[in-house]
VOSE-888719 format. One line per 8 residues: number of its first residue (from 0); their letters; for each residue z negated, y negated, x negated of C-alpha. Coordinates in nm, 4 decimals, m for minus. Layout:
BEGIN
NUM = a = Z,Y,X ~ ... $
//
This chain:
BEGIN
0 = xxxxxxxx = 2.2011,m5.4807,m0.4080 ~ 1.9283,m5.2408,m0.3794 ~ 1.8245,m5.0307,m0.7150 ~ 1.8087,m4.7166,m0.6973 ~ 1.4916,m4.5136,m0.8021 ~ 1.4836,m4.2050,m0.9703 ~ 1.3747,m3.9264,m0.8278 ~ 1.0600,m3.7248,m0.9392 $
8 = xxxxxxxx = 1.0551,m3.4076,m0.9179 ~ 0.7151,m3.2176,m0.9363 ~ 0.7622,m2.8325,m0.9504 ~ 0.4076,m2.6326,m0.8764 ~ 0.3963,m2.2770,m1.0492 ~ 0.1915,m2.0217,m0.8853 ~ 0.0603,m1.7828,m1.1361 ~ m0.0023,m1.4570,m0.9853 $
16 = xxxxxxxx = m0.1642,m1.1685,m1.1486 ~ m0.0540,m0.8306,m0.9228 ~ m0.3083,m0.5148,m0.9103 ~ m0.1737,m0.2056,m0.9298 ~ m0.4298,0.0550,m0.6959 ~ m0.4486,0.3968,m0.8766 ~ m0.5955,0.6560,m0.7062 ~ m0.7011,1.0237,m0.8358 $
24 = xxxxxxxx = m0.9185,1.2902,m0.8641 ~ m1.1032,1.4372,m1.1539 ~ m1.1672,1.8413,m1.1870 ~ m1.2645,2.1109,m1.4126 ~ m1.0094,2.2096,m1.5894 ~ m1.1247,2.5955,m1.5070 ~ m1.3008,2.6005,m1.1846 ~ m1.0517,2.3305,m1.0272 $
32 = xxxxxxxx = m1.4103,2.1909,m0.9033 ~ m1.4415,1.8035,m0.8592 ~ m1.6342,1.6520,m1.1160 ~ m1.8682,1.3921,m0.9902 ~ m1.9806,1.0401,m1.2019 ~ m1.6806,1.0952,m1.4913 ~ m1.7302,0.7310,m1.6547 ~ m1.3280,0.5967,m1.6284 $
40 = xxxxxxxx = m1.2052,0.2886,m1.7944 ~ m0.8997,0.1145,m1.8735 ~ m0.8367,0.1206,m2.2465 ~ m0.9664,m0.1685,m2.4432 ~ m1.0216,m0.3350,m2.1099 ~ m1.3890,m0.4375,m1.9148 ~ m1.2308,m0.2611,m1.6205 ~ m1.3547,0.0520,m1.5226 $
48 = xxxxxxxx = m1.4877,0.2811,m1.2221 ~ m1.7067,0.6369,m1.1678 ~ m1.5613,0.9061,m1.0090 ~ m1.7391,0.9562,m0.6447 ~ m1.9738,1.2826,m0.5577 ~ m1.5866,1.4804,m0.4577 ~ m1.4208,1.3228,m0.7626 ~ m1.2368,1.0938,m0.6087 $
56 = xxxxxxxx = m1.1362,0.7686,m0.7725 ~ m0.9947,0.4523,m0.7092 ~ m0.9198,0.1755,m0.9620 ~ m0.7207,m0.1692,m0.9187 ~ m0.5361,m0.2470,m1.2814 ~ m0.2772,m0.4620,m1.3930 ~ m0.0537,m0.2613,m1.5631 ~ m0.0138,0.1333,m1.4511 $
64 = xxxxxxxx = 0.1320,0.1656,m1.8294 ~ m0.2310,0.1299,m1.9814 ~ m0.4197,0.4013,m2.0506 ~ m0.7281,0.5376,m1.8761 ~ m1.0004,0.6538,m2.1047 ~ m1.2396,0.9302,m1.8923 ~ m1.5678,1.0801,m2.0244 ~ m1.8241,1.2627,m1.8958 $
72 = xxxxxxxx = m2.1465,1.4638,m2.0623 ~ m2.0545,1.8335,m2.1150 ~ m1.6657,1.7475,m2.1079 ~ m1.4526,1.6774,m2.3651 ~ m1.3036,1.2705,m2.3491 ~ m0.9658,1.2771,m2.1894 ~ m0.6997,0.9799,m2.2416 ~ m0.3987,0.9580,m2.0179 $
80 = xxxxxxxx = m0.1609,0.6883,m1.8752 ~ m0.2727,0.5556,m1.5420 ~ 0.0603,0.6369,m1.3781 ~ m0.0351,1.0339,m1.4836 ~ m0.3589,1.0249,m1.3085 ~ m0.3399,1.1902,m0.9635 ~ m0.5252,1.4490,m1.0679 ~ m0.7248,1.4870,m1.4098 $
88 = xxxxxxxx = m0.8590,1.8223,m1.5422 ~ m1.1367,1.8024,m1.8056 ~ m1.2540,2.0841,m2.0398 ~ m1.5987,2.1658,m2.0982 ~ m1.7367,2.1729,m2.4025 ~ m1.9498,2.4388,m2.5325 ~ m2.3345,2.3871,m2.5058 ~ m2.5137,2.4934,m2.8538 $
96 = xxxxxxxx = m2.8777,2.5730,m2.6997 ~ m3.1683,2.4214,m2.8778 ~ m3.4102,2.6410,m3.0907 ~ m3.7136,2.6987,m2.8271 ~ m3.9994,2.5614,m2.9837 ~ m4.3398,2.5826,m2.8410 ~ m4.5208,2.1990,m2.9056 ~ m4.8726,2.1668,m2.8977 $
104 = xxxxxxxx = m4.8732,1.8352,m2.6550 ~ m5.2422,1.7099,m2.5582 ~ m5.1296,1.3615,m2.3876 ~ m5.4665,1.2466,m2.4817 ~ m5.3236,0.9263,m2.5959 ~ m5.0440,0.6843,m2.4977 ~ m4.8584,0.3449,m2.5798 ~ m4.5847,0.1497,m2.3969 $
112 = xxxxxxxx = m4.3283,0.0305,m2.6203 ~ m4.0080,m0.2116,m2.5529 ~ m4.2466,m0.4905,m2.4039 ~ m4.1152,m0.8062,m2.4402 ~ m4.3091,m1.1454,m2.5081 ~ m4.2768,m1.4344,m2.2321 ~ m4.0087,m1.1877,m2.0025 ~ m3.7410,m1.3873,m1.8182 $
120 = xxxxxxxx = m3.6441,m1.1434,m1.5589 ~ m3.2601,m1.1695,m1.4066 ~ m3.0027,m0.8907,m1.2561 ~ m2.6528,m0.9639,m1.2911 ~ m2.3693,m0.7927,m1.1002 ~ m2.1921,m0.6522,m1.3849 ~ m1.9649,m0.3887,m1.3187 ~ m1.9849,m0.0019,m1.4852 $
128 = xxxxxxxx = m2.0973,m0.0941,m1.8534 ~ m2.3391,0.1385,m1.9898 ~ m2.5702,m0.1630,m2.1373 ~ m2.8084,0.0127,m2.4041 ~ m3.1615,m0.1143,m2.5615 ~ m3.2595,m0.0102,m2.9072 ~ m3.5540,0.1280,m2.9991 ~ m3.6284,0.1022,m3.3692 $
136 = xxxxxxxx = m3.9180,0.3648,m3.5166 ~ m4.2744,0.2474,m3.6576 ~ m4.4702,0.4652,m3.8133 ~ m4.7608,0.4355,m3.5888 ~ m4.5301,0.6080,m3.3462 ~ m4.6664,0.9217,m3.5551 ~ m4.9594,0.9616,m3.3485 ~ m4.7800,0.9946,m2.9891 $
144 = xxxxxxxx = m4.4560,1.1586,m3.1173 ~ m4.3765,1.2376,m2.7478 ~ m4.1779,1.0003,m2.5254 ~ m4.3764,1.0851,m2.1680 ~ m4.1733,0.8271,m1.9598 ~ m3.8928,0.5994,m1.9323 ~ m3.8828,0.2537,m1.7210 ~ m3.6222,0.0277,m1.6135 $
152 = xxxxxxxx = m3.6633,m0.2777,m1.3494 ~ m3.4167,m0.2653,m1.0774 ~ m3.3538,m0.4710,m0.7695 ~ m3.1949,m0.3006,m0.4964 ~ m3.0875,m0.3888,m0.0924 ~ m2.9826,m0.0391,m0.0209 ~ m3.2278,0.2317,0.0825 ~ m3.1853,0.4716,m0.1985 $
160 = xxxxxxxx = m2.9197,0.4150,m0.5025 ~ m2.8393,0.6066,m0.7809 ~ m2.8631,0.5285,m1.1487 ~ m2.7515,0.7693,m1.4629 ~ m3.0122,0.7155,m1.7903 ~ m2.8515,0.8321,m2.0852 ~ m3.0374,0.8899,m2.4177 ~ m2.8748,0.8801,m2.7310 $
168 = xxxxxxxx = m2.9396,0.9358,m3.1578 ~ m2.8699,0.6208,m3.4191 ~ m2.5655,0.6888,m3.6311 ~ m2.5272,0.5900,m3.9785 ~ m2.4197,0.2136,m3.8886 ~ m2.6853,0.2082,m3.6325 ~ m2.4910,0.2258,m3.3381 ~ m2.5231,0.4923,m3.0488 $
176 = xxxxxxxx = m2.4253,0.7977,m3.1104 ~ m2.4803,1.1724,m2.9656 ~ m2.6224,1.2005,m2.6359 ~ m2.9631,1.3692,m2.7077 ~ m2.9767,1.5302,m2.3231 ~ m2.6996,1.7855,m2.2337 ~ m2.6656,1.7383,m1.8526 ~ m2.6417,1.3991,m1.6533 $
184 = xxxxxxxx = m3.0035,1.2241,m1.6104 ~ m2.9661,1.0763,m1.2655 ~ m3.2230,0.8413,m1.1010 ~ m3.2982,0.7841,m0.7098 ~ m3.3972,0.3651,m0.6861 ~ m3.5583,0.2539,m0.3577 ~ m3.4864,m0.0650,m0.1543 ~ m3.6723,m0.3169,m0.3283 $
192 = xxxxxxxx = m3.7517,m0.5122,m0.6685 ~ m3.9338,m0.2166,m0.8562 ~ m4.0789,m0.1390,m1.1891 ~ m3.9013,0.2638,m1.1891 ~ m4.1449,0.4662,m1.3868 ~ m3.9711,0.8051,m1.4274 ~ m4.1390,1.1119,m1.6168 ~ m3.9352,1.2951,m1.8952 $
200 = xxxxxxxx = m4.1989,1.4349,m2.1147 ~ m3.9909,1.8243,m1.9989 ~ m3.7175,1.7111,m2.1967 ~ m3.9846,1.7038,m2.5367 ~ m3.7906,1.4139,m2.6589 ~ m3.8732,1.1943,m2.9473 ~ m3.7830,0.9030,m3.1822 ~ m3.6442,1.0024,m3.5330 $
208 = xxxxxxxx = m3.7206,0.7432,m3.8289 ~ m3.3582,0.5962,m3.7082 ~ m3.5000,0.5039,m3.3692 ~ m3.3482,0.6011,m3.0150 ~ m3.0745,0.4314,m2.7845 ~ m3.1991,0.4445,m2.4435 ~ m2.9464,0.3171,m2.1912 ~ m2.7960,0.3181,m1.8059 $
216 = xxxxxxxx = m2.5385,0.3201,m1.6861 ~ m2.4097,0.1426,m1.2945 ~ m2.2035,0.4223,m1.0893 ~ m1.9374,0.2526,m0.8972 ~ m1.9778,0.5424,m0.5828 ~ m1.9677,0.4495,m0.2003 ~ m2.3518,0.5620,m0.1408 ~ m2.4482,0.3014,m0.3768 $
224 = xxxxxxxx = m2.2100,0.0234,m0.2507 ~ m2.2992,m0.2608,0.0185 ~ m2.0116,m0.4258,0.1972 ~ m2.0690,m0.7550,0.3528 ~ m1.8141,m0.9461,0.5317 ~ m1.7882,m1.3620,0.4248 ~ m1.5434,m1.6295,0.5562 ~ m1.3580,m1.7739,0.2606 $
232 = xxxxxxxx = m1.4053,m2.1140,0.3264 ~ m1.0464,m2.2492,0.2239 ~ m0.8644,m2.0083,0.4248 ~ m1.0933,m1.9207,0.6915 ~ m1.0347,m1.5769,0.7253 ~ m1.2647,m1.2821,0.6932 ~ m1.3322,m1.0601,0.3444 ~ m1.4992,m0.7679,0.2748 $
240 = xxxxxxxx = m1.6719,m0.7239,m0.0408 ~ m1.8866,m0.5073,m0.2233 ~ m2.1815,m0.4650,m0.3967 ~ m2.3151,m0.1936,m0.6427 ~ m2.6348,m0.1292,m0.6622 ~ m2.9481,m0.0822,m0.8133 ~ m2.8986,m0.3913,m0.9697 ~ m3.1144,m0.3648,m1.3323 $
248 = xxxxxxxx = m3.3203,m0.6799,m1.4520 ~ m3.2494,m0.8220,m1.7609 ~ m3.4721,m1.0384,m2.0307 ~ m3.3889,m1.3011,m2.2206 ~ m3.4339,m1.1887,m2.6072 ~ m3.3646,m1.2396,m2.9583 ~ m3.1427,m0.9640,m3.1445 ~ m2.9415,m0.8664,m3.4499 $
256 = xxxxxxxx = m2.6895,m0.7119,m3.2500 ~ m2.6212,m0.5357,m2.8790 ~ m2.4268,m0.2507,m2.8041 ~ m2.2297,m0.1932,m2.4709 ~ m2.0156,0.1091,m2.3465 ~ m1.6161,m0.0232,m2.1864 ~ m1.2723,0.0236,m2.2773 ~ m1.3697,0.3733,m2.3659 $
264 = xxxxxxxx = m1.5807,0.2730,m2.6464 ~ m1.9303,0.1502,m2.7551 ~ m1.8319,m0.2246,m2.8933 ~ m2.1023,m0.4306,m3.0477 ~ m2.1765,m0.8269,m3.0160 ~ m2.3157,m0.9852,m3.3187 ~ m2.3856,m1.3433,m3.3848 ~ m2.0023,m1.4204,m3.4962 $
272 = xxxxxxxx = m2.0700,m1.8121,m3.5519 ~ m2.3383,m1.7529,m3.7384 ~ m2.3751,m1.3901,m3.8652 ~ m2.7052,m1.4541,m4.0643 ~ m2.9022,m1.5925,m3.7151 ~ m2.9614,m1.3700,m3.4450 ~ m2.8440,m1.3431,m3.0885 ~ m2.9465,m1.4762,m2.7865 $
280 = xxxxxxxx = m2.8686,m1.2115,m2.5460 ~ m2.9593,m1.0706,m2.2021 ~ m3.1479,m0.7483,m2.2789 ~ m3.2068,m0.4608,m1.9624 ~ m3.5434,m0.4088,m1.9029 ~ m3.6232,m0.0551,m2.0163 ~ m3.9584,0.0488,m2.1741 ~ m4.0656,0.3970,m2.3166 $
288 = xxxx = m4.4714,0.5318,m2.3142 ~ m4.5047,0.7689,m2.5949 ~ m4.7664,1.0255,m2.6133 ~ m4.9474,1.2889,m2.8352 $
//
């Protein structure tokens, strides 16, 4: 008499996360015009896009009941389910001008700060974050008040990219806080690896006894995106993907503490396993030359 085996069944689960594609446009909420580089993020989330030079945007997200966070400089921050966002408005706000004061600038002297000892250089592909580098005040600085230039390292394959610096004062806690210029600072990177020196001694900015935020931010637009086409190697057919770019080199540095923009929010990283040491972190490579 034969026995009978049992059977075995083995039952394979496929977990599949779905994307939802929203699409939308962001305008002033007066002229109806498009607004062009409005930072947009999914709430809470490291997902997040820039509105293209028309204000069009496009944004793949899990669930179209989260809401989309969108900011821009000289609008007010707008929150709104994703499902709502066809079209966005955004209101200005209203621009206090600064007191016109006349400076007595020589430029006679000058010192680069934000060097870093023994620099590991490396880009990463990381998405929209605005990643910012702090730069705490010495009082040596007293003697070339002025900050003449800013530069950031960038590796690029496209001809010419474009890259938003932002500038911003140290709150109370020491994070980021008020944007210190009043219109978008937007940078033209060449093809290439490239030490970008760009002049901003117009703007007659400077670094209070708190210290300065100086940061960039990636903009997720088509002129700045690369599309290559790969074979996946397990199922052989043909993908398109693409690449942002200026890609911005990093260093490899000790810190307190780092503070990055997503989910609609500056969040900070601290050493959480051991909150006396300091970090380890990846650091973009900006530098500031002061002057008198």
């Amino acid at each position: 008499m034969k026995q009978k085996l049992p059977y075995l069944f083995f039952l394979f689960f496929c977990h599949c996360i779905c994307f939802a594609q929203i699409k939308g446009i962001v305008k002033d909420s007066i002229s109806s015009e498009p607004i062009p580089f409005v930072n947009i993020w999914v709430e809470n989330e490291e997902i997040g896009t820039t509105s293209d030079l028309d204000g069009s945007f496009s944004l793949h997200i899990k669930d179209i009941n989260k809401n989309l966070i969108f900011s821009a400089l000289g609008f007010h921050k707008k929150m709104i389910p994703a499902k709502q966002s066809e079209v966005v408005f955004l209101k200005a706000t209203v621009i206090e001008l600064n007191e016109v004061v006349l400076l007595n600038k020589k430029e006679t002297k000058s010192i680069e700060i934000g060097k870093t000892p023994n620099a590991i250089l490396q880009t990463f592909d990381n998405g929209p974050k605005i990643e910012a580098k702090f730069f705490p005040y010495k009082e040596s600085y007293k003697k070339t008040p002025f900050i003449k230039t800013v530069s950031i390292q960038t590796d690029s394959k496209i001809e010419e990219a474009t890259l938003k610096i932002h500038f911003y004062e140290v709150t109370e806690e020491g994070a980021p806080g008020k944007e210190l210029l009043q219109k978008d600072f937007l940078v033209k990177i060449k093809k290439g690896i490239l030490k970008n020196k760009i002049d901003i001694s117009t703007y007659n900015l400077t670094i209070s006894q708190k210290g300065i935020y100086v940061a960039y931010e990636k903009l997720m637009i088509e002129s700045n995106a690369l599309e290559r086409k790969n074979i996946d190697p397990y199922t052989k057919k043909e993908k398109k993907q693409k690449t942002y770019y200026p890609h911005v080199l990093y260093n490899y540095v000790e810190r307190e503490s780092v503070y990055s923009f997503y989910g609609g929010k500056w969040n900070k990283k601290v050493n959480e396993q051991e909150p006396q040491e300091k970090l380890t972190i990846f650091e973009p490579a900006i530098n500031l030359t002061l002057t008198n």
